[in-house]
C-alpha positions as CSV (number, residue, x, y, z in Angstrom):
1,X,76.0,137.1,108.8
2,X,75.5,138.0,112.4
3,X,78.6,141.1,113.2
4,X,80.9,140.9,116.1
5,X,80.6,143.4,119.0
6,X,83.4,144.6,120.8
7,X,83.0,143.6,124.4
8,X,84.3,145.8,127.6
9,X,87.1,142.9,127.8
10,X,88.7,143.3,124.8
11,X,87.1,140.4,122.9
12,X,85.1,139.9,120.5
13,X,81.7,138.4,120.5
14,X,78.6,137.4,118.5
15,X,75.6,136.7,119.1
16,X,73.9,134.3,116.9
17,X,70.5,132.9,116.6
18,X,70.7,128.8,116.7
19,X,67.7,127.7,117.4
20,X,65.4,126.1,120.2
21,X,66.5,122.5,120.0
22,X,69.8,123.9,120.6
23,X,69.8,126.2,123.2
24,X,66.9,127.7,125.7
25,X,67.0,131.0,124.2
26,X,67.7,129.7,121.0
27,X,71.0,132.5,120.4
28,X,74.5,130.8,120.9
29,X,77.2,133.3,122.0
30,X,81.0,132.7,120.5
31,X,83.6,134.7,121.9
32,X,87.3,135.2,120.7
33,X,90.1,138.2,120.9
34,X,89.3,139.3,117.5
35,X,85.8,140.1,115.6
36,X,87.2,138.3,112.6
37,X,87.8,134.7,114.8
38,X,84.4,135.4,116.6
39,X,82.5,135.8,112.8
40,X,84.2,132.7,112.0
41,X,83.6,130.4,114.7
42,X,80.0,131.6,114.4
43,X,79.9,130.6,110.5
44,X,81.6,127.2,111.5
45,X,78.9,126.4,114.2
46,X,75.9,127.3,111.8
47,X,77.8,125.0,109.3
48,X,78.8,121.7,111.1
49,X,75.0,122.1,112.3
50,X,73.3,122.6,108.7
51,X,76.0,119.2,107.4
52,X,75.2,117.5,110.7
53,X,71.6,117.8,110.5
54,X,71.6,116.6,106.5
55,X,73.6,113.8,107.4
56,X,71.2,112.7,110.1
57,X,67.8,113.7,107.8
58,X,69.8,111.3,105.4
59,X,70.2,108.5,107.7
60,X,66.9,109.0,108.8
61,X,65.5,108.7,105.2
62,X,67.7,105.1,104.5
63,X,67.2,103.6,107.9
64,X,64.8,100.7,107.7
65,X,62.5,100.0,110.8
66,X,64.0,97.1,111.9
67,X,67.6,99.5,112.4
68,X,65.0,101.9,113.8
69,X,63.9,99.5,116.3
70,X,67.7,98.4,117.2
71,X,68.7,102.3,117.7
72,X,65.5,102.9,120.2
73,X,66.5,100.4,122.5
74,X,70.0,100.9,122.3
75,X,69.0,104.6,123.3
76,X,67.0,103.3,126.6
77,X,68.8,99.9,127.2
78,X,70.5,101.6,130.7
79,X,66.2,102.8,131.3
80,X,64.2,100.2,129.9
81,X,63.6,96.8,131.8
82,X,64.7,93.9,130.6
83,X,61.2,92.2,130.7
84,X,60.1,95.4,128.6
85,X,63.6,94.9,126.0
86,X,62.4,91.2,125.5
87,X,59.1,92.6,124.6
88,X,60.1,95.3,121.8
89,X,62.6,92.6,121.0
90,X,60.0,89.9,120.1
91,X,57.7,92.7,118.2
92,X,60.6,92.9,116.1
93,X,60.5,89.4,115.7
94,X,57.1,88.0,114.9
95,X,55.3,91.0,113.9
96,X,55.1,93.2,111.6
97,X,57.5,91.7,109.1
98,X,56.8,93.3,105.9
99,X,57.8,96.4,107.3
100,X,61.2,95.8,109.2
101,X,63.3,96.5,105.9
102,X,61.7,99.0,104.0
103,X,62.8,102.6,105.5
104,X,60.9,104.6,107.5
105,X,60.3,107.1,105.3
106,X,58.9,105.1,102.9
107,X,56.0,103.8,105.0
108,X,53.2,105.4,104.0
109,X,49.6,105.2,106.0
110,X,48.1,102.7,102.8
111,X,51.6,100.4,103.5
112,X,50.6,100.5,107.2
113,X,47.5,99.9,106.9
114,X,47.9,96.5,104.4
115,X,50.3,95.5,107.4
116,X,47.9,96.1,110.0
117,X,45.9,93.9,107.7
118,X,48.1,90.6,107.6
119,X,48.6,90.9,111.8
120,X,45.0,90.3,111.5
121,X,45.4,87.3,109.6
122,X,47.9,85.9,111.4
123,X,48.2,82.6,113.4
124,X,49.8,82.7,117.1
125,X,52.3,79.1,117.1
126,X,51.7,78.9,120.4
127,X,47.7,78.8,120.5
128,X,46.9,77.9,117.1
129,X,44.7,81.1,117.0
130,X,44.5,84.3,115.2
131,X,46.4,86.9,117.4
132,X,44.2,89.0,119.8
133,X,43.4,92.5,119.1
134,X,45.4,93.5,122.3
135,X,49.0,91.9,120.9
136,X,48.7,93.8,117.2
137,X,47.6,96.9,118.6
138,X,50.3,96.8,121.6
139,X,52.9,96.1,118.7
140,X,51.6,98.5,116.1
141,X,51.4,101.2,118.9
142,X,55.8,100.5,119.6
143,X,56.4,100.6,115.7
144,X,54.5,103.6,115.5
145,X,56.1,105.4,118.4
146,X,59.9,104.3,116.9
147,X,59.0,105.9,113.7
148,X,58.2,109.4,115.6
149,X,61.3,108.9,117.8
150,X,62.7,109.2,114.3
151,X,60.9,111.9,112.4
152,X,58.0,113.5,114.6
153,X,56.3,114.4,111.5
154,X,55.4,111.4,110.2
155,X,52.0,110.1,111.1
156,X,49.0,107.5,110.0
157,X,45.6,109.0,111.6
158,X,43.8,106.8,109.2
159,X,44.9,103.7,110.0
160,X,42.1,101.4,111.0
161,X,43.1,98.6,114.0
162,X,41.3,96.1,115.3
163,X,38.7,97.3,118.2
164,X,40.1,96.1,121.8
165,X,38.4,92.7,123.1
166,X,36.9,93.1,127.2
167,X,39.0,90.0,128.5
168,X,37.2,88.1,130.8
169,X,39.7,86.8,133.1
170,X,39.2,83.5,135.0
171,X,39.0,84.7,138.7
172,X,38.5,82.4,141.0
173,X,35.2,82.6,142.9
174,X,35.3,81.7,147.2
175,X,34.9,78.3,146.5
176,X,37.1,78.1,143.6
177,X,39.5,79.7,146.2
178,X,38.9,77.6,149.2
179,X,39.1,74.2,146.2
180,X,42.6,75.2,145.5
181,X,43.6,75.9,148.7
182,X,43.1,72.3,149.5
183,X,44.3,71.2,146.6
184,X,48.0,73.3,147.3
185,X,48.2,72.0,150.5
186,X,51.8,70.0,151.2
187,X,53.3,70.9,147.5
188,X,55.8,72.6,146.5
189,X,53.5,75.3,145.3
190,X,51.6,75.9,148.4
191,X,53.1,78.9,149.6
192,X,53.7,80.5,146.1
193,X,49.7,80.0,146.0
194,X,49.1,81.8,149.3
195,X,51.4,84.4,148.7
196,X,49.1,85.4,145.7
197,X,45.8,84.8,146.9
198,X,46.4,85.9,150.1
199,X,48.6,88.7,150.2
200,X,48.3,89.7,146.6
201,X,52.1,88.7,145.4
202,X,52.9,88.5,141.7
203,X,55.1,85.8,140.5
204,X,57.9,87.5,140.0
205,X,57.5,89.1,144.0
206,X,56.9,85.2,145.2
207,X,60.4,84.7,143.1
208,X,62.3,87.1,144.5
209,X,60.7,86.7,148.4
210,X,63.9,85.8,150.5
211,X,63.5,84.2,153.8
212,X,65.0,87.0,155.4
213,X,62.6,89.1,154.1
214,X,59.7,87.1,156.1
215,X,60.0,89.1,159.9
216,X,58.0,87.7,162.8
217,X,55.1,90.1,162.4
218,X,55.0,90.9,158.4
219,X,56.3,90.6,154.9
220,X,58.6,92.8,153.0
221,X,58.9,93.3,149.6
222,X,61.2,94.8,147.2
223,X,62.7,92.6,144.9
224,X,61.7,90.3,142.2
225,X,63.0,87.9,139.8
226,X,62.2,87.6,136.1
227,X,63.4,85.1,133.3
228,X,64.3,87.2,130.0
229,X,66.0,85.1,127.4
230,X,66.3,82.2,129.8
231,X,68.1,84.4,132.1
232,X,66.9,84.9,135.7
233,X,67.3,88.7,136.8
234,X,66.9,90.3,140.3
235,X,65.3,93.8,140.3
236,X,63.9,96.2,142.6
237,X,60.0,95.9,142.2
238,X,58.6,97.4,139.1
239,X,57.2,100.4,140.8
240,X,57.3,102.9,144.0
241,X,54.4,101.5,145.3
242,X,55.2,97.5,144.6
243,X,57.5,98.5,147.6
244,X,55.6,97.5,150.7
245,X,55.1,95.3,154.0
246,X,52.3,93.1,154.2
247,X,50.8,92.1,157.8
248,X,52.1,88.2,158.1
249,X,48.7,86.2,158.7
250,X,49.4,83.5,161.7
251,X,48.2,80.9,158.9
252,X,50.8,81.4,156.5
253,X,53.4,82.1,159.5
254,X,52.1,78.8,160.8
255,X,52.7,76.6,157.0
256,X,55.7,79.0,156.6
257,X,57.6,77.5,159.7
258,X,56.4,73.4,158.6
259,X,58.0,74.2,155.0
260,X,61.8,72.7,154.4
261,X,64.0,75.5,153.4
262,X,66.0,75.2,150.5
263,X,68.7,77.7,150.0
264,X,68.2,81.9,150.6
265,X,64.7,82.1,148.5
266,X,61.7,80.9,149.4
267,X,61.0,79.4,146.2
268,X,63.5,77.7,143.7
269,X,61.2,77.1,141.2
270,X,61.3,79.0,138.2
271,X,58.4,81.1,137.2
272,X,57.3,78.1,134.0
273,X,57.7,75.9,136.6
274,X,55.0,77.4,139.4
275,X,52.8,77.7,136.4
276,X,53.0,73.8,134.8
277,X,52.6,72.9,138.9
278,X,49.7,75.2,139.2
279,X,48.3,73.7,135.6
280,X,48.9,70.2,136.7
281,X,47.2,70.9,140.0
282,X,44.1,72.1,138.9
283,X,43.6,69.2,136.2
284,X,44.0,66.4,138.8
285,X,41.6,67.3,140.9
286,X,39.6,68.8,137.9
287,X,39.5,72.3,138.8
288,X,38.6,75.2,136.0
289,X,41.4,75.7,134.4
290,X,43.0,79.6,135.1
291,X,46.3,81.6,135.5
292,X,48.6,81.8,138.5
293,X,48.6,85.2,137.9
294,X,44.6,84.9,138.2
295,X,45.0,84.1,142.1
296,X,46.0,88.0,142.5
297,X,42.8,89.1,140.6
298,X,41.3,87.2,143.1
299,X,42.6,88.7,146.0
300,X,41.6,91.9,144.9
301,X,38.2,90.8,144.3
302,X,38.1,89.0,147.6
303,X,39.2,92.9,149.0
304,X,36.3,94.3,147.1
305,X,33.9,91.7,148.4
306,X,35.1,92.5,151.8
307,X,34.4,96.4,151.4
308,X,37.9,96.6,152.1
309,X,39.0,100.9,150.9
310,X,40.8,101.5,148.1
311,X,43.5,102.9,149.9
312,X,44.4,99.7,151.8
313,X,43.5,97.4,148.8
314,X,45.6,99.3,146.7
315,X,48.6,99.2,149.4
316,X,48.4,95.5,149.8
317,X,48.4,94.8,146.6
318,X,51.0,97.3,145.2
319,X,49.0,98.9,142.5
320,X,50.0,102.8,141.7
321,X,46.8,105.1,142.0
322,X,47.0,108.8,142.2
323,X,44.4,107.9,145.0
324,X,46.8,106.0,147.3
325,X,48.9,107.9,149.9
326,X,52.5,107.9,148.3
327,X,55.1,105.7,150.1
328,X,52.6,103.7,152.9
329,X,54.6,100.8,152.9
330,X,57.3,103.1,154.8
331,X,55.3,104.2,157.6
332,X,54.1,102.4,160.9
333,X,51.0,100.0,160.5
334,X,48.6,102.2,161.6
335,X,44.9,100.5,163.6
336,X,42.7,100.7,160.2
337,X,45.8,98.7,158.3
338,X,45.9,95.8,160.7
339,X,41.7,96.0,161.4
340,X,42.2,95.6,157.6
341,X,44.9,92.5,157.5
342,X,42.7,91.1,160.3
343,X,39.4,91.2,158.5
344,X,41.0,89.9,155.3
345,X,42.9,86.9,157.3
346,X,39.7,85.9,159.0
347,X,37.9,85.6,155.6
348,X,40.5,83.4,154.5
349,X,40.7,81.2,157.9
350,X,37.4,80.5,156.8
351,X,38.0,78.9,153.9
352,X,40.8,76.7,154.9
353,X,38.4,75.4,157.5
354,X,35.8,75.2,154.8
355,X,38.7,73.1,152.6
356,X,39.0,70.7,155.5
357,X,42.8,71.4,155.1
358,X,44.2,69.7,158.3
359,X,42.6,66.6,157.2
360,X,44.4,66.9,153.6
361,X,47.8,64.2,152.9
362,X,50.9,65.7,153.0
363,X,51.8,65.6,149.2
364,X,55.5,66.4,147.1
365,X,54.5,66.9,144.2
């Protein structure tokens, strides 16, 4: 037991080693007028941390992965997204079931492994196919990283998943482009389609685009809207760099001023709704079939077909890159930025001439 010293005050203090996790130093000093209530406070300490730290090892040995799961997002709720809670909250769900009541300690690398196993067997409801590589691994990677949160120690290096599938994504080529341009043209989905093929909007930006936030000269985003739960949220955009002002092409500006507004957002649909539109759309005029979400891989593909930098592809679009000058969207468009909107627009003026747009019907639908 560490001995009290007297101090040039009159008190008494000790000087006791704690621990790391505890303190920087690791030593924990207890001061009191006596060397007797200095010991003792020092023997409490070391005590209520020895029965605290049982108690937890305890809790930690009973608590099944499913209560695991509950006290990790509990933990980050105030962090996390909610797009991102939804997503540990569905792993908890669907996957993995075998393992959400049998606790942590328990589940060895062979138990792991076997449950690995039946993921791969699984059917999806929703396709009617067995679940891609990239869902098990993506939920066997947040099981894996609540049981550490948990006990640091445990681990499964042998555990065999199953080897990522390249997905080969359903980008619309230039005429694909220019086809559902036309197609677009007078629905309710028009301008959501522009704002991704065009200016490289997500759904969720196109969501959240007020019409305030369309000036005379540009675009500015910052917010979006997702649907969690059947719950429409407003957030800041995911990232620093999804922050940004986009060079408003006279096109757009031009549709932008025919198009009836309805309320403070430039959209009202909801983000299953843009999609079943863009579905529909492409069937009736028998279209391939692809993602709304694949209009913005398009964009970036029409940027790299254009020789368009890195840094002013990745501005536009809003993708992080240690390459990319931090915080563009904040400065000034400087003369290579609007050289760069200007090439980009003239590409795309081409292919609404090439859709023969003016000559399209008005539709509603």
């Amino acid at each position: 037991m560490a001995k009290a010293k007297k101090l040039p005050s009159g008190n008494a203090r000790v000087l006791k080693y704690v621990g790391k996790d505890i303190t920087k130093s690791g030593y924990k000093s207890f001061t009191a007028p006596t060397k007797a209530e200095a010991e003792f406070m020092a023997a409490q300490f070391v005590h209520e941390h020895k029965m605290r730290n049982e108690r937890m090892k305890l809790d930690s040995a009973n608590m099944t992965l499913r209560q695991a799961i509950d006290r990790f997002i509990k933990a980050r709720d105030a962090i996390l997204s909610p797009t991102t809670i939804e997503g540990y909250e569905k792993i908890k769900r669907n996957h993995f079931q075998g393992l959400m009541d049998i606790p942590i300690q328990k589940i060895s690398e062979d138990i792991m492994q076997r449950a690995v196993n039946d993921e791969c067997k699984k059917v999806s409801a929703a396709t009617k196919k067995p679940l891609s590589p990239k869902t098990i691994n993506n939920a066997y990677s947040f099981i894996v990283t609540v049981i550490k949160s948990q006990n640091r120690y445990i681990d499964f290096p042998g555990v065999a998943t199953p080897r990522p599938v390249k997905i080969k994504y359903a980008t619309p080529d230039p005429d694909g482009i220019s086809a559902i341009l036309k197609a677009a043209y007078g629905t309710k989905i028009e301008l959501p389609v522009l704002l991704a093929v065009w200016l490289s909007m997500s759904m969720e930006e196109i969501r959240g685009l007020k019409w305030d936030d369309i000036k005379d000269d540009h675009i500015l985003i910052h917010e979006a809207i997702v649907t969690v739960n059947g719950e429409h949220i407003k957030k800041g955009t995911k990232v620093e760099e999804r922050t940004r002002k986009i060079i408003l092409p006279n096109y757009i500006k031009h549709r932008i001023g025919e198009i009836e507004k309805e309320g403070e957002y430039v959209t009202t649909l909801t983000g299953q709704a843009i999609y079943k539109r863009f579905v529909r759309m492409l069937e009736a005029h028998e279209l391939p079939r692809c993602r709304f979400h694949d209009l913005r891989h398009a964009a970036a593909s029409i940027m790299l077909l254009l020789g368009i930098p890195d840094k002013y592809a990745m501005a536009r679009g809003g993708w992080a890159s240690d390459h990319v000058m931090k915080k563009a969207y904040q400065q000034i468009f400087s003369t290579e930025e609007i050289l760069v909107a200007k090439k980009i627009d003239i590409y795309y003026d081409e292919l609404i001439k090439k859709a023969n747009i003016k000559s399209a019907k008005r539709r509603t639908g």
